[in-house]
Each structure stands twice: as structure tokens, then as C-alpha cells.
C-alpha positions in Angstrom: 56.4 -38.4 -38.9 58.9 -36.3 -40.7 61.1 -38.9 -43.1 64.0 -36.4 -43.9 65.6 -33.0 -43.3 63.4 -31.4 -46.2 60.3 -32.7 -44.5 59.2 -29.1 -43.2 56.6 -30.8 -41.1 58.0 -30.6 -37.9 57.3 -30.9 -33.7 56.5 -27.0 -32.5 54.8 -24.5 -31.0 51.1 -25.1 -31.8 49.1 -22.0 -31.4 46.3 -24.2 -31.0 47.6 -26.0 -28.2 48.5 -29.0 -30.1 51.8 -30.0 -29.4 51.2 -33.9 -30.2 51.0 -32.9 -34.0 53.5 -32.2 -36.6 53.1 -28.8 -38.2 54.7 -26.2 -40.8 54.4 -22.5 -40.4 53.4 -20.1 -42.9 54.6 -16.5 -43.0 52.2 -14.1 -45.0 53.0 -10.5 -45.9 49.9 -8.6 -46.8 49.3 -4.4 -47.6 47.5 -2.1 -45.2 44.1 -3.0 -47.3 44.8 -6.4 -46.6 46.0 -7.4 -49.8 48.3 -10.2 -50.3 51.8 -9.9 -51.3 53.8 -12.8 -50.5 53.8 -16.1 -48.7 56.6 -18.5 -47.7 56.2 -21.9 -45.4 59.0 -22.7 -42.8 59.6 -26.5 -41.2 56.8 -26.4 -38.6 59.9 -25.5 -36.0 60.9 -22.4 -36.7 60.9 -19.5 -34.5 58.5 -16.6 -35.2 61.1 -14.0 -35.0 63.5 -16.0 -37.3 61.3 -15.6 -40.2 61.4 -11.8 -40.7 65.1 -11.4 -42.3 64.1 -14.2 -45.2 60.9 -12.0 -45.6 62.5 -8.8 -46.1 64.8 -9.9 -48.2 62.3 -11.8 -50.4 60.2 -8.2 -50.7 62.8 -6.5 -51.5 64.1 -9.2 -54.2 60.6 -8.8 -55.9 59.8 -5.2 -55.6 63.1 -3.2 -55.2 64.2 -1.0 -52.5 61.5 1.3 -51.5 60.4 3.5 -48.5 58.4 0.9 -46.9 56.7 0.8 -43.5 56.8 -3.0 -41.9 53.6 -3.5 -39.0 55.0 -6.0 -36.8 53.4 -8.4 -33.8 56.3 -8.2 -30.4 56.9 -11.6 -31.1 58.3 -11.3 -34.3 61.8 -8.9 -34.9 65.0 -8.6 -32.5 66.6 -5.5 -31.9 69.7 -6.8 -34.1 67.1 -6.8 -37.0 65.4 -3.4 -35.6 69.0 -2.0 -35.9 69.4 -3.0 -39.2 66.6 -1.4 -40.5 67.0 2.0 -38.7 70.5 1.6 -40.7 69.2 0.6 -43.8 70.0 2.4 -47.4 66.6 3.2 -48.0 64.2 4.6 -45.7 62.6 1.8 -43.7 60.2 2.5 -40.9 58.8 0.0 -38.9 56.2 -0.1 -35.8 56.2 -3.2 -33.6 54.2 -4.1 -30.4 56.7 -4.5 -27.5 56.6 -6.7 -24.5 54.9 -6.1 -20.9 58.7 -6.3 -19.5 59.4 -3.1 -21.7 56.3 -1.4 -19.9 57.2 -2.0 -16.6 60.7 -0.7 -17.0 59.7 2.5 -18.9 56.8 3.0 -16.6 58.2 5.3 -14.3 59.1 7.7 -16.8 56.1 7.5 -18.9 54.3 8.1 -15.8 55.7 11.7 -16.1 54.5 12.4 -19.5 50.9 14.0 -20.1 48.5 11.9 -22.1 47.5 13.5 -25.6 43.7 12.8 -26.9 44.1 11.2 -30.2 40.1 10.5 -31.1 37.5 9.8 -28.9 38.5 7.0 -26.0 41.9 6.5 -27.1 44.7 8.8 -26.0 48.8 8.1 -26.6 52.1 9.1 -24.3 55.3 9.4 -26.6 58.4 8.9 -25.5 61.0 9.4 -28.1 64.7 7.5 -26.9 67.9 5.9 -28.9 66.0 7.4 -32.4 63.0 5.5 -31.8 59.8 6.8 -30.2 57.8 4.7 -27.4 54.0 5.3 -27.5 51.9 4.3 -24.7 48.5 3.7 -26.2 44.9 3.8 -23.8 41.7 2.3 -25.7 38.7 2.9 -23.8 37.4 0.2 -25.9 39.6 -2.1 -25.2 39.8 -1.4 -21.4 36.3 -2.6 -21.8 37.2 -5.7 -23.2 39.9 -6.6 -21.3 38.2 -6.2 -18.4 34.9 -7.7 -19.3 36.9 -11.2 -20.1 39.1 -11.1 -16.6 36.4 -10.4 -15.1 34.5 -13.5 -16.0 37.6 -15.9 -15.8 38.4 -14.9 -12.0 34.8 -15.6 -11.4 34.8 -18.8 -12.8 38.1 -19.6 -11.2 36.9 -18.3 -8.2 33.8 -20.7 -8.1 36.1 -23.5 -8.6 38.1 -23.0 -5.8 35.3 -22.9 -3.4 34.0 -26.0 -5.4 37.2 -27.7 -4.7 37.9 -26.2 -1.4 33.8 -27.8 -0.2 34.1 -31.1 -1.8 38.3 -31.6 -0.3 39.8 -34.5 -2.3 42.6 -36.2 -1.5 45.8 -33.8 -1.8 47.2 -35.1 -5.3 43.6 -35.1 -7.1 43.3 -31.5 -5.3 46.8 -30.6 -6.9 45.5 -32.1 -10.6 42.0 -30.4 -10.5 44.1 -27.2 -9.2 45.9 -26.9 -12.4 43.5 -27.9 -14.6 41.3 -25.0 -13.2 44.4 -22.6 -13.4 44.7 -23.6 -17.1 41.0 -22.9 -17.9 41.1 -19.4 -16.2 44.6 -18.5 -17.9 48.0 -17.2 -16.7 46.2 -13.2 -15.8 42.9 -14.4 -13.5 45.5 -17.4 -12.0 47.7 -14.7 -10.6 45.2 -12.8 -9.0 44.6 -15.4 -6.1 47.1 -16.9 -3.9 46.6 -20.4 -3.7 48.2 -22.6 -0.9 47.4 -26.5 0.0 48.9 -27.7 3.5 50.7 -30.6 4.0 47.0 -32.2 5.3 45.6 -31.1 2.0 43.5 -28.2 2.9 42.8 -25.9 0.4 42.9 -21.9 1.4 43.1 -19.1 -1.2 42.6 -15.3 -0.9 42.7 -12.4 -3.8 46.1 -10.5 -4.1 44.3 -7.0 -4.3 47.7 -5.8 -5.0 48.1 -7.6 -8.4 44.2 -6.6 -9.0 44.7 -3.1 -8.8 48.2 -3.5 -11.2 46.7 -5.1 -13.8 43.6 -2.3 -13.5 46.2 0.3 -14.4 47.4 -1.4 -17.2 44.3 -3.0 -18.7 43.3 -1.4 -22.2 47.1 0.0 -22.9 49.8 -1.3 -24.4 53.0 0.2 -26.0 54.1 0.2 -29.2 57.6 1.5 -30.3 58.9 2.9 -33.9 61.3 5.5 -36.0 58.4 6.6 -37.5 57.9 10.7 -37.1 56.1 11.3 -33.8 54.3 14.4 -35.0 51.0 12.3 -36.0 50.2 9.6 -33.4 46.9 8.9 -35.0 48.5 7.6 -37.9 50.5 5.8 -36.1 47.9 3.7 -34.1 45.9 3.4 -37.3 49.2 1.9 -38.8 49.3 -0.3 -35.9 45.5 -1.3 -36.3 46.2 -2.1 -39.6 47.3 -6.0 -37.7 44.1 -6.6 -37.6 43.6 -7.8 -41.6 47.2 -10.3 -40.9 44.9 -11.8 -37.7 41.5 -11.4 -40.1 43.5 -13.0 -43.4 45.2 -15.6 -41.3 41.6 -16.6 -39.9 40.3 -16.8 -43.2 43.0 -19.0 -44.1 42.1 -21.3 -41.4 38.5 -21.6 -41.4 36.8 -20.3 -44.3 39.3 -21.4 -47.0 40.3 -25.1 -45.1 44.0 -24.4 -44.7 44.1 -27.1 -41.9 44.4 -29.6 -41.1 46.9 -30.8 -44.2 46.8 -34.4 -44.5 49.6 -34.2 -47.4 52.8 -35.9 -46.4 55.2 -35.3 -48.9 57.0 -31.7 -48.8 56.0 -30.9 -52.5 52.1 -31.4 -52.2 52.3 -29.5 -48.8 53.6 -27.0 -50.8 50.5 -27.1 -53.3 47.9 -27.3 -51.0 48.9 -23.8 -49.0 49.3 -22.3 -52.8 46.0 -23.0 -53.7 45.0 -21.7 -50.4 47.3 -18.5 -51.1 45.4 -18.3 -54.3 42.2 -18.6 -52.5 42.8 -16.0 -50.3 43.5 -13.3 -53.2 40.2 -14.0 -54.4 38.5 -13.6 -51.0 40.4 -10.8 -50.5 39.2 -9.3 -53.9 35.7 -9.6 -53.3 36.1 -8.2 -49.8 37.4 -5.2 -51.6 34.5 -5.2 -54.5 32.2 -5.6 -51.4 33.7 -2.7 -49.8 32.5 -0.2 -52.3 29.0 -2.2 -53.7 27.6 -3.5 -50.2 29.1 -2.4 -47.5 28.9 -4.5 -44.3 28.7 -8.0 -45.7 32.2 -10.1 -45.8 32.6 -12.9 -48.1 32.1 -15.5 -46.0 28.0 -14.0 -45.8 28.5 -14.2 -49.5 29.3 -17.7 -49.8 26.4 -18.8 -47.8 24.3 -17.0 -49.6 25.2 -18.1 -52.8 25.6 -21.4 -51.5 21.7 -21.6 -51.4 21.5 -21.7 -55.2 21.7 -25.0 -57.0 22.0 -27.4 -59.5 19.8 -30.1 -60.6 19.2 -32.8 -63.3 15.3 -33.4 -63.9 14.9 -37.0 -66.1 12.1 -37.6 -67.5 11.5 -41.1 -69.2 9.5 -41.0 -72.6 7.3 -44.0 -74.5 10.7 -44.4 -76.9 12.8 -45.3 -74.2 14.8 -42.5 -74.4 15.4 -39.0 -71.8 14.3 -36.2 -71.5 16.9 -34.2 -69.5 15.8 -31.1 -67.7 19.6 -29.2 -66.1 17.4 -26.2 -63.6 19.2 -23.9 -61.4 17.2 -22.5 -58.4 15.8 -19.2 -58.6 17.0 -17.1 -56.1 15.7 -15.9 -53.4 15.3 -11.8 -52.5 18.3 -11.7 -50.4 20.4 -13.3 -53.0 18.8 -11.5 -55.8 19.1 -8.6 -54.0 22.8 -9.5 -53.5 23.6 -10.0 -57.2 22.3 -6.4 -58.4 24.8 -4.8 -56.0 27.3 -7.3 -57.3 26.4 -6.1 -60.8 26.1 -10.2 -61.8 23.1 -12.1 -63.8 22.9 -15.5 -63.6 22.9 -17.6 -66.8 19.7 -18.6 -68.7 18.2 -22.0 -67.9 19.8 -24.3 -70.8 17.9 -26.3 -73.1 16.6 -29.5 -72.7 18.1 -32.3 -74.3 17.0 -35.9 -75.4 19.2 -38.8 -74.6 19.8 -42.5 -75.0 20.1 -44.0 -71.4 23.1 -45.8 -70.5 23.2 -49.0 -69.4 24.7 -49.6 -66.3 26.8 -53.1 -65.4 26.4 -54.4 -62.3 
């Protein structure tokens, strides 16, 4: 438990559904190649969207003014700090997802507006308003994918209703298993069936093919706002793509570098252990970027297991003076990993020497 007001493990919103455990929250600033830049941590607390004023003013502490261009999730700016930067000194531009409530009120107009073909299965609406220009975005691909998960959730949610409605427990376990099931199919495939329970405890649902055929329109779109120029809205969804290496870099964090969990308790060793993680990162990220032009396809998290398969050992053998004769081998590797270390452009070290020793005794 936190033990005073610097403690920055605090009680929050858990992204991992954890609300029962104290947590900090780390804000990571990274370049459109997915380099990093800058990290802060914030008491486990803090709001996403109150984190971006600190950020931009730490950026611009340590590099200077500059025409910059800030890729944001919707969750994280407010339209005072939006407005701030459209009235910045320098020349800030900024995209930002925006939420389904902005859709739905814009939706009408957009509606109006002829779709432009961008690259193949992805076309863009834009909507310029107020000095800032809306962009309705349509991915084929992501229509796919969309669809493909709903899909599957509905019909798992679906199966559980008829599960629930044949077997017909008493009403309150009916209620529980009803929201445990509406939990596991998620807030979208929930809302496509109207559930209702009777008094009695009878169980009746049907599919609101109104709500279906909504959320059809909209699946594989989303809408995206900015003051960038709206004469190139290719380069503004590869901008906005360009979110994928925070959600990449902040899963690398997480798994293959152990971020979490942090067993530290005191604020300064907290501290340490997401440095050395921030530090681990750059030189993931670096070899990412060496991979990129010397074997392209393989991430360094293939690498590591690869090169995990090479190894160390001590081979002892007594002699007739009661002494050691100490044999340190490393593995040969195999073709992959050979294969792996030519494109790398590294060698791996000559077997050492071995050495005679005296054996130490050990106490008991």
C-alpha cells in the first residue's frame, strides 16, 4: 500500500482489468520509426489526458521549439490543450483519433461528402471545420477484422443464452451467469440482443437488427481530426498508422523486456526499474532498426530466442595430481543462428584456453 503522497503507486484504472492492484503509469514519447525520446512515470492515478501538457513541455525543454507533429490516441488531449497548440508560437500540428460520439454527430454531413480512394481498400472523407479538418477513414482490412471478431463474440454470446435459457436457474443465479456472459462477449456483441428476464425468471432474448445493421455501417471506419494540410490524406493516415510502434514499443515493454509486474516499493527503485527498462527498450529498438535493413522480417524478440540457444559451459576434468583441468566451451551454433550472425555482420569469440586449477575446498 502506498505509505505517502510521493508514493506514485496508486489505486487506478488497470488496462488489464486489475483494479485490486496498485499501479503507476508511464508516459512514452517515441519518433515515427519508433525510436524513443522520452519517458516520465505518473502516480498510478493519473488521468491519460492529464499527462500530455507535462509531456510537451518536457520535449520542448530538451529539444527547443520546433515544427513538430504530435500522433495522439482520443483518449489522450482536451480541446483546451488542442486549442493551445493550434495557437502555439511555432508551428505545431497534431492528429488525434476522436470519439464514436464525434461520429454520430458529424455523420449526417459526412454522409454528403464523396469518398476519395487513398490506396487500395482504404478510402478517406474530409471535412475541414473551425481550422481543423475531420477525416473519415474506411480500411477494407480492418472492416475485415472488425467483423470477423463480432462475429465470433455474438455467436458465443448467443450459445450462452440458449445455454442459459435450456438449463433455467433460479432468477438471481440467471442474473449472475447473465453478466458474466455479457462481460465475456464485450460492450458491442452485448448490445446487439435484447435481453429481458420476467419476474418468474424466464429468460427471452431476440437480436436488435437495428443496432446490427448500425454497427455494419460503421465497422472498419473511424475518424480522425487535425490542422494538418488536407491536400495529402495518405500521409495523413500513414501519420496516424505510425500509433502502431507506441502500441508495439509499449508491448515490448510489457512482455519481452519484464516491465511488470514491479515488486519495488519504494518510489526511488520504482524509478530504477522502469529506467533500466527505458534503457532496454532503446536497445531493442536499435536492433529492430539494424534488422530492418540486414534481415528483414525477423523482430528482436525471434532474435533472442535464437540466440538464446547458444550456451555456456564449464567442462572439469580431474587429473592424477589432484588438480583441474577446466574446459569453458560455448555451443556451436546451429544454421539458423549461424546464418543469423552473417547477416548481423557478428563472429562469435574463439573457444578460450584451458586452464589448470587447484580445487577448492568446500565447508560444509
Amino acid at each position: 500500500m502506498p505509505g505517502s503522497e510521493e508514493d506514485p503507486r496508486r489505486f487506478g484504472y488497470s488496462r488489464d482489468k486489475r483494479g485490486d492492484c496498485v499501479q503507476v503509469v508511464v508516459a512514452l514519447v517515441v519518433t515515427p520509426e519508433g525510436l524513443p525520446l522520452a519517458y516520465e512515470m505518473f502516480p498510478g492515478n493519473t488521468a491519460d489526458k492529464t499527462t500530455l501538457r507535462g509531456m510537451l513541455e518536457t520535449i520542448q525543454r530538451r529539444f527547443g521549439k520546433a515544427e513538430r507533429i504530435w500522433i495522439m490516441d482520443r483518449g489522450i488531449p482536451t480541446e483546451e490543450i488542442l486549442a493551445e497548440l493550434r495557437a502555439a508560437d511555432a508551428k505545431v500540428r497534431y492528429l488525434v483519433g476522436t470519439p464514436k460520439g464525434r461520429l454520430t454527430k458529424l455523420e449526417s454531413t459526412l454522409a454528403q461528402l464523396p469518398w476519395r480512394e487513398v490506396r487500395p481498400q482504404l478510402r478517406v472523407k474530409l471535412l475541414p471545420q473551425q481550422g481543423e479538418v475531420y477525416v473519415l477513414a474506411h480500411s477494407g482490412a480492418r472492416e475485415g477484422k472488425e467483423r470477423g471478431m463480432r462475429k465470433r463474440r455474438l455467436k458465443a454470446y448467443w450459445k450462452r443464452l440458449a445455454t442459459l435459457k435450456e438449463q433455467a436457474p433460479p432468477r438471481d443465479t440467471l442474473l449472475k451467469k447473465l453478466g458474466a456472459a455479457q462481460d465475456r462477449a464485450g460492450r458491442v456483441a452485448s448490445g446487439l440482443v435484447r435481453v429481458e428476464i420476467s419476474a418468474e425468471g424466464l429468460l427471452s432474448y431476440q437480436l436488435d437488427r437495428e443496432a446490427l445493421r448500425a454497427l455494419r455501417q460503421r465497422e472498419g471506419r473511424y475518424l480522425l481530426r487535425t490542422n494538418l494540410p488536407e491536400d495529402d490524406p495518405e500521409q495523413i493516415w500513414r501519420y496516424y498508422m505510425q500509433l502502431v510502434f507506441v502500441e508495439e514499443a509499449f508491448r515490448t515493454l510489457k512482455n519481452d523486456l519484464g516491465l511488470r509486474p514491479i515488486y519495488h516499493q519504494k518510489p526511488e527503485r520504482i524509478e530504477a526499474h522502469l529506467f533500466l527498462a527505458f534503457l532496454a527498450y532503446c536497445l531493442s529498438i536499435t536492433l529492430r532498426q539494424k534488422l530492418h535493413d540486414l534481415a528483414p522480417g525477423l523482430m528482436p524478440r525471434s532474435v533472442f530466442e535464437k540466440l538464446a540457444t547458444l550456451q555456456m559451459l564449464d567442462v572439469i576434468v580431474p587429473t592424477t595430481d589432484d588438480r583441474e583441468l577446466l574446459l569453458v566451451r560455448r555451443t556451436e551454433p546451429n544454421r539458423d543462428v549461424a546464418l543469423l550472425l552473417d547477416r548481423l555482420g557478428l563472429s562469435l569469440p574463439a573457444q578460450p584456453p584451458p586452464k589448470i586449477r587447484t580445487p577448492v575446498p568446500h565447508s560444509l
